[in-house]
N, CA, C and O atoms as a Maestro MAE file, in Angstrom:
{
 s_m_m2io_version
 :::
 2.0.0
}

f_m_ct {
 s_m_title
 :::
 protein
 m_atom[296] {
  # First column is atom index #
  i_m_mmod_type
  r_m_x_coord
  r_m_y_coord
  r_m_z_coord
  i_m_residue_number
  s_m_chain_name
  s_m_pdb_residue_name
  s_m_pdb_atom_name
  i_m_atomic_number
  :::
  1 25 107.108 167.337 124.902 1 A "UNK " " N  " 7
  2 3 108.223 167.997 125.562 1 A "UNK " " CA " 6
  3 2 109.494 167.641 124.810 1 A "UNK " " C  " 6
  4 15 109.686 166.449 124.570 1 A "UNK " " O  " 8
  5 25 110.342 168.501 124.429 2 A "UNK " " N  " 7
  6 3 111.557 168.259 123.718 2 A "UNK " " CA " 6
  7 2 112.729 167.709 124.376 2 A "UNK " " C  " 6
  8 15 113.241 168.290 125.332 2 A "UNK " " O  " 8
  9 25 113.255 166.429 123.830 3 A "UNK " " N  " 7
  10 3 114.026 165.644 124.166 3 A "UNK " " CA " 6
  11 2 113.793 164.621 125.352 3 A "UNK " " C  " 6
  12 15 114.568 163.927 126.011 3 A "UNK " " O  " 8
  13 25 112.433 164.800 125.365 4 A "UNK " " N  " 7
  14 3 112.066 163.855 126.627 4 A "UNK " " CA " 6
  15 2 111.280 162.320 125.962 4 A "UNK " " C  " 6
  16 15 110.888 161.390 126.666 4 A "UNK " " O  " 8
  17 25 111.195 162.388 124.409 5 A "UNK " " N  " 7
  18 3 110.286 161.635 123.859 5 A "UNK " " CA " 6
  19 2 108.847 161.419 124.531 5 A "UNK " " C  " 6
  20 15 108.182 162.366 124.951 5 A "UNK " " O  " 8
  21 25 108.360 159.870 124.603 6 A "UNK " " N  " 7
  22 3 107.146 160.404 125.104 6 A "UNK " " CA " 6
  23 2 106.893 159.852 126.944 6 A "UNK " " C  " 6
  24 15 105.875 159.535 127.559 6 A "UNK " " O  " 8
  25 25 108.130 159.932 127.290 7 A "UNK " " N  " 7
  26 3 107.937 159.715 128.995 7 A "UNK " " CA " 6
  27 2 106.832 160.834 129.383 7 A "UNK " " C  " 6
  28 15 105.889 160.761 130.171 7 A "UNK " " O  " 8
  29 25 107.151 161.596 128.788 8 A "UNK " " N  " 7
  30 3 106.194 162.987 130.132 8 A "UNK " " CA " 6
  31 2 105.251 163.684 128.674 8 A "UNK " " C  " 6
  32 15 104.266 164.310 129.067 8 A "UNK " " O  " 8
  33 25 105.377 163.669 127.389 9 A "UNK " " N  " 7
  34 3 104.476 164.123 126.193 9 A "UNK " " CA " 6
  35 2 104.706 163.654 125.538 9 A "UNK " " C  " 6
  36 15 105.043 162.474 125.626 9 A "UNK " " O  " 8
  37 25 104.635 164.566 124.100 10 A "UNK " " N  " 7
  38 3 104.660 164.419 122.732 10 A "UNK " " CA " 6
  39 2 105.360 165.533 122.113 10 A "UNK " " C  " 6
  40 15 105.193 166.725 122.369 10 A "UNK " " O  " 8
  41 25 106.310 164.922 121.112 11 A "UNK " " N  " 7
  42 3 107.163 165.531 120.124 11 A "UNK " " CA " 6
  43 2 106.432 165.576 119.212 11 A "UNK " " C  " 6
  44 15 105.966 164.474 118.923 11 A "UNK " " O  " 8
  45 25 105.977 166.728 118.353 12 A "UNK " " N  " 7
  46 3 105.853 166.621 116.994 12 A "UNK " " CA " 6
  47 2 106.149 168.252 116.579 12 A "UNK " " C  " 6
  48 15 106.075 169.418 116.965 12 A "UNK " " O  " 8
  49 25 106.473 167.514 115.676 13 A "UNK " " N  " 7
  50 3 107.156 169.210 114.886 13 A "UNK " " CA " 6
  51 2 106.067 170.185 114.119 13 A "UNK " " C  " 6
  52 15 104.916 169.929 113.767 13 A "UNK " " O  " 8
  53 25 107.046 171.715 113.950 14 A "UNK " " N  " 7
  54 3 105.731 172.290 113.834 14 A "UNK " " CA " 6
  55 2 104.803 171.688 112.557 14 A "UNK " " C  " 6
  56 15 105.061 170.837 111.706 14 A "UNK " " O  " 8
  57 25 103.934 172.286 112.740 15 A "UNK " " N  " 7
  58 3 103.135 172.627 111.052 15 A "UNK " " CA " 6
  59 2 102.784 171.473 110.415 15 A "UNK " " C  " 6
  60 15 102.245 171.504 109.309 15 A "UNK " " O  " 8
  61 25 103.095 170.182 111.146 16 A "UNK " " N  " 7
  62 3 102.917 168.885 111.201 16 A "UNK " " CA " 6
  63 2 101.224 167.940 111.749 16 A "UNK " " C  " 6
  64 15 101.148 167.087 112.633 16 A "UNK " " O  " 8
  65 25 100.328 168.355 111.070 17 A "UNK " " N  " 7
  66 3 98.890 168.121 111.353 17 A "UNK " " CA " 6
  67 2 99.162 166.881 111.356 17 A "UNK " " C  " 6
  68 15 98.845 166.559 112.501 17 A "UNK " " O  " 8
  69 25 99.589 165.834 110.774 18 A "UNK " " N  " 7
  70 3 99.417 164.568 110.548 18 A "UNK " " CA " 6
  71 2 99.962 164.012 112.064 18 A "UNK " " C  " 6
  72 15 99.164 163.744 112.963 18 A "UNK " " O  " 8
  73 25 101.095 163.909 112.181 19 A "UNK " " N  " 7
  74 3 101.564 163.824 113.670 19 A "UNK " " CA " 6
  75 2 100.960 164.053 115.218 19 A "UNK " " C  " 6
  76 15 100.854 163.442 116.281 19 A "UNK " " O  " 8
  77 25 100.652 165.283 114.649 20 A "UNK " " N  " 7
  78 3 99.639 166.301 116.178 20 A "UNK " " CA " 6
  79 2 98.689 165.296 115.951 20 A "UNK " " C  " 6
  80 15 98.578 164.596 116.957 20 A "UNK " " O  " 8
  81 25 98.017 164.973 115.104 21 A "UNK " " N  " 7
  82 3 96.839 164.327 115.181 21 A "UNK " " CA " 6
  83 2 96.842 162.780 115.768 21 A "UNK " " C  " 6
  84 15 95.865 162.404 116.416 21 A "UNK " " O  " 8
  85 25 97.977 161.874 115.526 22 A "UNK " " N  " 7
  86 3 98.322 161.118 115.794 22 A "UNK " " CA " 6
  87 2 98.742 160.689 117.666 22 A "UNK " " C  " 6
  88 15 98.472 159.832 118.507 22 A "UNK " " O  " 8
  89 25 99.621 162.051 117.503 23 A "UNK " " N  " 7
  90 3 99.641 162.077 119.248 23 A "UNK " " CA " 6
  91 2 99.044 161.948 119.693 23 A "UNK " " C  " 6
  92 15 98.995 160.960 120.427 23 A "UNK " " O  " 8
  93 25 97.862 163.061 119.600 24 A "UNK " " N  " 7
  94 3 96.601 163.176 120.198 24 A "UNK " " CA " 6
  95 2 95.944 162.099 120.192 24 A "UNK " " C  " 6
  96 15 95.326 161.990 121.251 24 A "UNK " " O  " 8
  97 25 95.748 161.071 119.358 25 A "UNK " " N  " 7
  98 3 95.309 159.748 119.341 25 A "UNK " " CA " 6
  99 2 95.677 159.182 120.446 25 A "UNK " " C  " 6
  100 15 94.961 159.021 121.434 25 A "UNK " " O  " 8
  101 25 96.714 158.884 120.331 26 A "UNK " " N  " 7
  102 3 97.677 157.934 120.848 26 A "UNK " " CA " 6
  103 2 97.288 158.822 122.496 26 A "UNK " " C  " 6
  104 15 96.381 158.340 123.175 26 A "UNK " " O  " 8
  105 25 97.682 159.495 122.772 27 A "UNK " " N  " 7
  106 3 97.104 160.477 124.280 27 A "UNK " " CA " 6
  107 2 95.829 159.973 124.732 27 A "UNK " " C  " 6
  108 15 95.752 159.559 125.888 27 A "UNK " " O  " 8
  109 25 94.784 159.950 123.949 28 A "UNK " " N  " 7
  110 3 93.267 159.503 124.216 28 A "UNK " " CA " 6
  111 2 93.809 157.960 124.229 28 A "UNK " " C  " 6
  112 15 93.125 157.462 125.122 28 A "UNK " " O  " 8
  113 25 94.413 157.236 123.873 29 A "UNK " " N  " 7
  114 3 94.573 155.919 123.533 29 A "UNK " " CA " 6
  115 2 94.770 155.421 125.280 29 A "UNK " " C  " 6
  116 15 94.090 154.731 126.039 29 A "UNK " " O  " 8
  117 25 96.139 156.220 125.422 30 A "UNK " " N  " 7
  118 3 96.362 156.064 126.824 30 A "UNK " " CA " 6
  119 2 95.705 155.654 128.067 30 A "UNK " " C  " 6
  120 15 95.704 154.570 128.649 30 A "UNK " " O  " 8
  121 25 95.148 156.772 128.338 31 A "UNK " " N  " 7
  122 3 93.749 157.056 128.955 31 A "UNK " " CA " 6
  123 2 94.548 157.458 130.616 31 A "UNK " " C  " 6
  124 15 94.711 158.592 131.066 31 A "UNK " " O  " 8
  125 25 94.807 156.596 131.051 32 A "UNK " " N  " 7
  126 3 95.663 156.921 132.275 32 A "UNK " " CA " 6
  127 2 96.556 158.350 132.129 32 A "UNK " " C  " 6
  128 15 97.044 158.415 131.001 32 A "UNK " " O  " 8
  129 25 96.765 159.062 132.650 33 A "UNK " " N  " 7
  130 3 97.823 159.957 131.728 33 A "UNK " " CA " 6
  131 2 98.600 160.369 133.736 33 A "UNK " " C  " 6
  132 15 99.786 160.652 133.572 33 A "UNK " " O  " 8
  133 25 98.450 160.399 134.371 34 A "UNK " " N  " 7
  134 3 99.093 159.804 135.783 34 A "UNK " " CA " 6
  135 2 100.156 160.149 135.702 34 A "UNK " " C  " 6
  136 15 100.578 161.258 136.029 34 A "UNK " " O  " 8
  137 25 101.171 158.662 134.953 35 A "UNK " " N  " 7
  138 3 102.216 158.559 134.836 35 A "UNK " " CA " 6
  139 2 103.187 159.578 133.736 35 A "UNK " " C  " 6
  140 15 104.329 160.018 133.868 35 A "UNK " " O  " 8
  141 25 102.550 159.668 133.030 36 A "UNK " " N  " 7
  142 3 103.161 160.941 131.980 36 A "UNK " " CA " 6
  143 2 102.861 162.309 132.734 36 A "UNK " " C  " 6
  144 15 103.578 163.274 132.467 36 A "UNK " " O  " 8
  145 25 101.614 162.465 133.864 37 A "UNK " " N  " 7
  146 3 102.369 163.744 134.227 37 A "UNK " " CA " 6
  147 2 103.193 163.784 135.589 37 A "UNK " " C  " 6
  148 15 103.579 164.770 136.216 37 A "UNK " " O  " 8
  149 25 103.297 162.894 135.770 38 A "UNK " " N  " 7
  150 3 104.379 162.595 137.029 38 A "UNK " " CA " 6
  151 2 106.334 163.005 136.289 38 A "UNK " " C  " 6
  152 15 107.285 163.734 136.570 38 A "UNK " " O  " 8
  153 25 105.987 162.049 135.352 39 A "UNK " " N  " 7
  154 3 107.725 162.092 134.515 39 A "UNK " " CA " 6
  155 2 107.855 163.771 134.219 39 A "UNK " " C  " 6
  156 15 108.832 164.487 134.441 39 A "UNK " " O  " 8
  157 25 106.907 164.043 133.806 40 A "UNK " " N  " 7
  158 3 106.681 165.767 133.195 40 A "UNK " " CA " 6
  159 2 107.292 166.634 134.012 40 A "UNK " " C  " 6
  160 15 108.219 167.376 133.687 40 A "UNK " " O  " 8
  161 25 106.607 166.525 135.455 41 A "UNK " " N  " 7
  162 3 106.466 167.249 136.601 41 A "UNK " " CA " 6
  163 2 108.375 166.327 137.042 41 A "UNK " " C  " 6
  164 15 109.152 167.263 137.228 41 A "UNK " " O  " 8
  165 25 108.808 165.549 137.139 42 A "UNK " " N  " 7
  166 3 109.918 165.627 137.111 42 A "UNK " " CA " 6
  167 2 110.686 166.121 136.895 42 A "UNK " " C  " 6
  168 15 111.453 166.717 137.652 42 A "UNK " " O  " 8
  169 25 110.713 165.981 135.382 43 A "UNK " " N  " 7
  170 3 111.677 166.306 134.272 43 A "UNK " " CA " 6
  171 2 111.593 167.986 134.753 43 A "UNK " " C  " 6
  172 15 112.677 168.443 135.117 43 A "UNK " " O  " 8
  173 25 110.857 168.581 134.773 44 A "UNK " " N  " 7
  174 3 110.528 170.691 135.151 44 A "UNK " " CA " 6
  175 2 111.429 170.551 136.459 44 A "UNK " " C  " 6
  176 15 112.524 171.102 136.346 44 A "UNK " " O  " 8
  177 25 111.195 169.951 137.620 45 A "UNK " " N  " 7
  178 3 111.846 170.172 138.581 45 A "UNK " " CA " 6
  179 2 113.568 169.550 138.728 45 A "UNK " " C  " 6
  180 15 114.409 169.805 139.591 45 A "UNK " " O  " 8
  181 25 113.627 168.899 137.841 46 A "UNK " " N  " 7
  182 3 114.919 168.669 137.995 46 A "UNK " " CA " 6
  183 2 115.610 169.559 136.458 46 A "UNK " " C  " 6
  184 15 116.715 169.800 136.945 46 A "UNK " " O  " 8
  185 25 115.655 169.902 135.650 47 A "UNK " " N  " 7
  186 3 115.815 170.898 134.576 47 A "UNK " " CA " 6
  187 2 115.569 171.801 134.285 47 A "UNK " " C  " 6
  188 15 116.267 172.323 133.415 47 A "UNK " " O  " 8
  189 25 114.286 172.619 134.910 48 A "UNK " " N  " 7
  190 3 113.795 173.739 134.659 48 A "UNK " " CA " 6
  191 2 113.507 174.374 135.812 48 A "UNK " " C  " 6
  192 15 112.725 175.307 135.624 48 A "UNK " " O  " 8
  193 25 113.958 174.174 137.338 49 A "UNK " " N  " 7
  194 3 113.243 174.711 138.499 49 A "UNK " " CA " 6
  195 2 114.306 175.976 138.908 49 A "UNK " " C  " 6
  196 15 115.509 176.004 138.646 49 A "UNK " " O  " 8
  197 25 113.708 176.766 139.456 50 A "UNK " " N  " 7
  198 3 114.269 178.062 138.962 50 A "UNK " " CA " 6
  199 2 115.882 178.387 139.830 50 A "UNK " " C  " 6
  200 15 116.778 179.164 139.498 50 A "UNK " " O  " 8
  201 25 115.798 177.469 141.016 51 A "UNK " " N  " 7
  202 3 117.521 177.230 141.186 51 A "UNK " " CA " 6
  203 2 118.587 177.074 139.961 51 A "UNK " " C  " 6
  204 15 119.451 177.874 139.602 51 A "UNK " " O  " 8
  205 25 118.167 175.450 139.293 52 A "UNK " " N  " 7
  206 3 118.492 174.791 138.650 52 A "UNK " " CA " 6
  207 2 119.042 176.260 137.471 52 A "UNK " " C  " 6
  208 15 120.203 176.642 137.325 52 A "UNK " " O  " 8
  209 25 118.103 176.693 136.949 53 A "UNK " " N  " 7
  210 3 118.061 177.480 135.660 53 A "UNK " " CA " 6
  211 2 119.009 178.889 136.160 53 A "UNK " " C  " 6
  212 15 119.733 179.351 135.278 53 A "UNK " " O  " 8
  213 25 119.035 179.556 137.468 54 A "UNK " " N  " 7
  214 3 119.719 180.435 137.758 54 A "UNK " " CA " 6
  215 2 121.002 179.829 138.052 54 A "UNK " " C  " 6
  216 15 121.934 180.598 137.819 54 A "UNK " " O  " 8
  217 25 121.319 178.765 138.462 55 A "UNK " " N  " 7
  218 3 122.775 178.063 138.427 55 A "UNK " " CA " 6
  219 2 123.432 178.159 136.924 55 A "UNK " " C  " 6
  220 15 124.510 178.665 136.611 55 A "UNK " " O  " 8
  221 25 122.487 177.542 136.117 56 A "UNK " " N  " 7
  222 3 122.928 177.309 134.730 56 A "UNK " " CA " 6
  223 2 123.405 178.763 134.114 56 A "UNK " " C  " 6
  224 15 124.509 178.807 133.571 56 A "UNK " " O  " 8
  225 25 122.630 179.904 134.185 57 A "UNK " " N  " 7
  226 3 122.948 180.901 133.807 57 A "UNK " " CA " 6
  227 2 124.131 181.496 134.595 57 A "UNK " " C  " 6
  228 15 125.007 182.058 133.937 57 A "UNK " " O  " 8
  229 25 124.242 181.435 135.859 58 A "UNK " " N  " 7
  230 3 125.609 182.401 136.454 58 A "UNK " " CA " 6
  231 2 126.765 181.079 136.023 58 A "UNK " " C  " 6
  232 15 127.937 181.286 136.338 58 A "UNK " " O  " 8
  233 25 126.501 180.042 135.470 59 A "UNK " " N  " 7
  234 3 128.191 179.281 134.471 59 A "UNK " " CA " 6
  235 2 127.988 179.997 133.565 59 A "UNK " " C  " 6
  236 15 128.955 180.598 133.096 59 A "UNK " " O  " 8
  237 25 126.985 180.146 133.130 60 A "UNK " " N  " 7
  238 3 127.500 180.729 131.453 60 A "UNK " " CA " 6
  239 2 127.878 182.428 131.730 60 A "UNK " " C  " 6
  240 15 128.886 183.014 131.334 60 A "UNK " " O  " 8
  241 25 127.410 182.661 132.060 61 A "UNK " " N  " 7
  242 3 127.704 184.379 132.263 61 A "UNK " " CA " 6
  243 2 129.531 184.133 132.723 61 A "UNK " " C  " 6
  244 15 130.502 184.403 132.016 61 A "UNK " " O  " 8
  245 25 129.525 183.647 133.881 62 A "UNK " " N  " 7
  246 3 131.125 183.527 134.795 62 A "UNK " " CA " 6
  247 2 131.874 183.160 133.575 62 A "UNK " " C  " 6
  248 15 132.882 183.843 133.393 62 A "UNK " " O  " 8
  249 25 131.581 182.084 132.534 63 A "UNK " " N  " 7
  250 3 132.702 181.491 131.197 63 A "UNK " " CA " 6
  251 2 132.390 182.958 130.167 63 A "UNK " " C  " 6
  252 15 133.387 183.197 129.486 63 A "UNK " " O  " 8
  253 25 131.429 183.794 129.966 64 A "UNK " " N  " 7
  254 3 131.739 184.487 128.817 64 A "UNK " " CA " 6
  255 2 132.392 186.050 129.483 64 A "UNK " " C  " 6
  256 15 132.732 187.028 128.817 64 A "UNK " " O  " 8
  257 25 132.433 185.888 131.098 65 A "UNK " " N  " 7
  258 3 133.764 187.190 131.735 65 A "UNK " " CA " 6
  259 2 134.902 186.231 131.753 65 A "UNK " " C  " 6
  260 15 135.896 186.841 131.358 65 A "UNK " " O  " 8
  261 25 135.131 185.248 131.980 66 A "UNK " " N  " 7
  262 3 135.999 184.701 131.855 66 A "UNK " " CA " 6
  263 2 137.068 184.850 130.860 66 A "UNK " " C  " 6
  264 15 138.230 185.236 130.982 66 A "UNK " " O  " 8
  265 25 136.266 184.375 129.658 67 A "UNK " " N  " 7
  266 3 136.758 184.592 128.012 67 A "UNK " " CA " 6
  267 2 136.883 185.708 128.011 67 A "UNK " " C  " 6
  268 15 138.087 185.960 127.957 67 A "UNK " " O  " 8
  269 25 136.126 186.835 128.050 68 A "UNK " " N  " 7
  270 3 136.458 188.467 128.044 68 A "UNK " " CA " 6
  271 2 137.408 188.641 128.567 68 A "UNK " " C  " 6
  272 15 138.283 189.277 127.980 68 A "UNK " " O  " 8
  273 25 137.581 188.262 129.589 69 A "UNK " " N  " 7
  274 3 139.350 188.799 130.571 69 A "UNK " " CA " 6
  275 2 140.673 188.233 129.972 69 A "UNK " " C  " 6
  276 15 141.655 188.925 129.702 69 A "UNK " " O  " 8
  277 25 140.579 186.975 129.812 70 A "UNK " " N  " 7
  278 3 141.544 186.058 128.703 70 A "UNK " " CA " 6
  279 2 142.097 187.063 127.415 70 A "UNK " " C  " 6
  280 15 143.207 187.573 127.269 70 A "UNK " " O  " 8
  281 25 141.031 187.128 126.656 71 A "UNK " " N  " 7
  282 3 141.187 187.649 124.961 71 A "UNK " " CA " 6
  283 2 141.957 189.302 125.513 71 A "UNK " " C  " 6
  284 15 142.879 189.645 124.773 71 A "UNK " " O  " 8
  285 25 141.592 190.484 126.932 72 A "UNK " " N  " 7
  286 3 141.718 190.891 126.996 72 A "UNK " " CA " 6
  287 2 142.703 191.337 127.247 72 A "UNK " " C  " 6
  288 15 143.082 192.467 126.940 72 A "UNK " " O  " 8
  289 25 143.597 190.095 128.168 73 A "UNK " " N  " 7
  290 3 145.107 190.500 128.695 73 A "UNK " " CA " 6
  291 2 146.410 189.632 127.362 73 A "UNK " " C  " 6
  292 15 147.459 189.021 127.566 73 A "UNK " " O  " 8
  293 25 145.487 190.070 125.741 74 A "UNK " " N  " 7
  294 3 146.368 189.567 125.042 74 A "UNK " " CA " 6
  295 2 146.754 190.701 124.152 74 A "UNK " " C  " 6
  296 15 147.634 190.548 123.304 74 A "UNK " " O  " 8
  :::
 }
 m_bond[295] {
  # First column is bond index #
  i_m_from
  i_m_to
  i_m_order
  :::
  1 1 2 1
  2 2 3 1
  3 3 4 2
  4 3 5 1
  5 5 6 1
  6 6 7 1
  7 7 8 2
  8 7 9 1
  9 9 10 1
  10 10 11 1
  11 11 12 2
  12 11 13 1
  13 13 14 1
  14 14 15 1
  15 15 16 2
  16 15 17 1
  17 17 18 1
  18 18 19 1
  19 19 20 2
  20 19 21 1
  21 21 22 1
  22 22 23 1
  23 23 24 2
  24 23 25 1
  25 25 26 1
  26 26 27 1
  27 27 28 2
  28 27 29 1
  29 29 30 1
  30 30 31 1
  31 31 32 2
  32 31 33 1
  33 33 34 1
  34 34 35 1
  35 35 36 2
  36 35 37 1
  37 37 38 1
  38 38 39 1
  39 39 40 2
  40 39 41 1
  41 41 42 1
  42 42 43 1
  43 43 44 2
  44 43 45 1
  45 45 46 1
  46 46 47 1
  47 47 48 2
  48 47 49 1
  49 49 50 1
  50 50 51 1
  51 51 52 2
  52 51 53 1
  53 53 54 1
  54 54 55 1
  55 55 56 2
  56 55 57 1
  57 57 58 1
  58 58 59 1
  59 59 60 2
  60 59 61 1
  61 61 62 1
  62 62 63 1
  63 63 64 2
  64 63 65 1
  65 65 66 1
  66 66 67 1
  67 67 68 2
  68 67 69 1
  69 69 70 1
  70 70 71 1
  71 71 72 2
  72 71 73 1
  73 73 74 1
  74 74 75 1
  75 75 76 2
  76 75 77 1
  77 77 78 1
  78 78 79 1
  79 79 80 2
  80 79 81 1
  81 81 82 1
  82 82 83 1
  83 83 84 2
  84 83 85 1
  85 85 86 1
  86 86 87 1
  87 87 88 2
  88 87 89 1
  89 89 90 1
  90 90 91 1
  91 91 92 2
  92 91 93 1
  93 93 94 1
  94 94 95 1
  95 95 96 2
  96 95 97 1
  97 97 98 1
  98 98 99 1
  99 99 100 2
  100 99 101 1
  101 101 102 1
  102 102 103 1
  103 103 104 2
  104 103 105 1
  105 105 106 1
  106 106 107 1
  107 107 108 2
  108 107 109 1
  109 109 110 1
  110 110 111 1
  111 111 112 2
  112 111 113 1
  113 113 114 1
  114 114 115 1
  115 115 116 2
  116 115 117 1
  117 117 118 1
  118 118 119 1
  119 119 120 2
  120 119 121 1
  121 121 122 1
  122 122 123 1
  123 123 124 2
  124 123 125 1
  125 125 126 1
  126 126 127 1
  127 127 128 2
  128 127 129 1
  129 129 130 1
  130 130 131 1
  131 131 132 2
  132 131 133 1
  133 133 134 1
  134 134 135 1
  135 135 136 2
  136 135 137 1
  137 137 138 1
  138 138 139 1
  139 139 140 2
  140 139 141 1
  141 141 142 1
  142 142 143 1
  143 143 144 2
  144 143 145 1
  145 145 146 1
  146 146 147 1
  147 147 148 2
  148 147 149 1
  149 149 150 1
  150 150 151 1
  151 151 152 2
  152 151 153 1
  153 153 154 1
  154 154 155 1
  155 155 156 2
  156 155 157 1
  157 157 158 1
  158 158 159 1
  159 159 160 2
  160 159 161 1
  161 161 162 1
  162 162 163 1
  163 163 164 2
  164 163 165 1
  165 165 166 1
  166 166 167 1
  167 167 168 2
  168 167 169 1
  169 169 170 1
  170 170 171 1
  171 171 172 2
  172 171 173 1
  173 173 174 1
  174 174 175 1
  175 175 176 2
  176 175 177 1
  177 177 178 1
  178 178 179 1
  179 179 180 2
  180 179 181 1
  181 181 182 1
  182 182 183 1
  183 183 184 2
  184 183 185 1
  185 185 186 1
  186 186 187 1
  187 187 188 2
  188 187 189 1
  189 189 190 1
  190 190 191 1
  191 191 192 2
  192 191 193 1
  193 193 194 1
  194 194 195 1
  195 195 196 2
  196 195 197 1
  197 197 198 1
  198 198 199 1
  199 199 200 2
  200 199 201 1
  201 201 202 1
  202 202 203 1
  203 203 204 2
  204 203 205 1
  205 205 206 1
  206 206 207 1
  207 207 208 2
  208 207 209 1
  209 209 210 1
  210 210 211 1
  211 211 212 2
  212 211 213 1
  213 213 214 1
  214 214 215 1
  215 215 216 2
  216 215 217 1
  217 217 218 1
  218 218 219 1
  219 219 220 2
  220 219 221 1
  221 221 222 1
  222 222 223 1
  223 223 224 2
  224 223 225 1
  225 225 226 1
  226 226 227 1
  227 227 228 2
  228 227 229 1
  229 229 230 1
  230 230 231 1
  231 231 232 2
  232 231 233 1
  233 233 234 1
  234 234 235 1
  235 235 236 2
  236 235 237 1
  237 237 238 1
  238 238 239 1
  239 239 240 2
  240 239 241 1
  241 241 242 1
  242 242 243 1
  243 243 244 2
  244 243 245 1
  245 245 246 1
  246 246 247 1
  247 247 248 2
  248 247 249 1
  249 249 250 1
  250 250 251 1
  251 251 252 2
  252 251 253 1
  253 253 254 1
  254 254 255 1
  255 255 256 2
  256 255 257 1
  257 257 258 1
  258 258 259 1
  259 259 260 2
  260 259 261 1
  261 261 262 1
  262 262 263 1
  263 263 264 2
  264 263 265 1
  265 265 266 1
  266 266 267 1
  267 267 268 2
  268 267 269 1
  269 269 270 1
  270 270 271 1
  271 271 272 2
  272 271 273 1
  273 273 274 1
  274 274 275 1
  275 275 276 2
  276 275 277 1
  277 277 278 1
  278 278 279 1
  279 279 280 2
  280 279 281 1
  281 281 282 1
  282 282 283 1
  283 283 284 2
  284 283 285 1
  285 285 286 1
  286 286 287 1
  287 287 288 2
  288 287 289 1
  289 289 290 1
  290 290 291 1
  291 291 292 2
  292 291 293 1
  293 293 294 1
  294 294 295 1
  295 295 296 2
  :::
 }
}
């Protein structure tokens, strides 16, 4: 998961076999995996839950009428 390091997954970049492979190690290594999908299942509901994400979008929409009305009454 991006920017979460490995609380809830694994980062590895694309096209990167050596890495993926490594994760994946390291994942089987684990064995418990519980706690990584608990942080996971966090991290979605507090950043990605679909309130959250429709809040985020009506700021950005409200700042780019915003800016439109600004640039407009110049």
């Amino acid at each position: 998961m991006t920017g979460h390091n490995t609380e809830c997954g694994y980062l590895v970049p694309p096209n990167n076999v050596e890495m993926l492979a490594q994760a994946i190690e390291n994942a089987l290594e684990q064995g418990d995996i519980s706690q990584t999908q608990e942080a996971a299942q966090q991290i979605v509901r507090k950043y990605y839950h679909v309130d959250v994400m429709v809040d985020a979008y009506a700021k950005l929409y409200q700042q780019v009428i915003d800016k439109q009305k600004k640039s407009q009454k110049r």
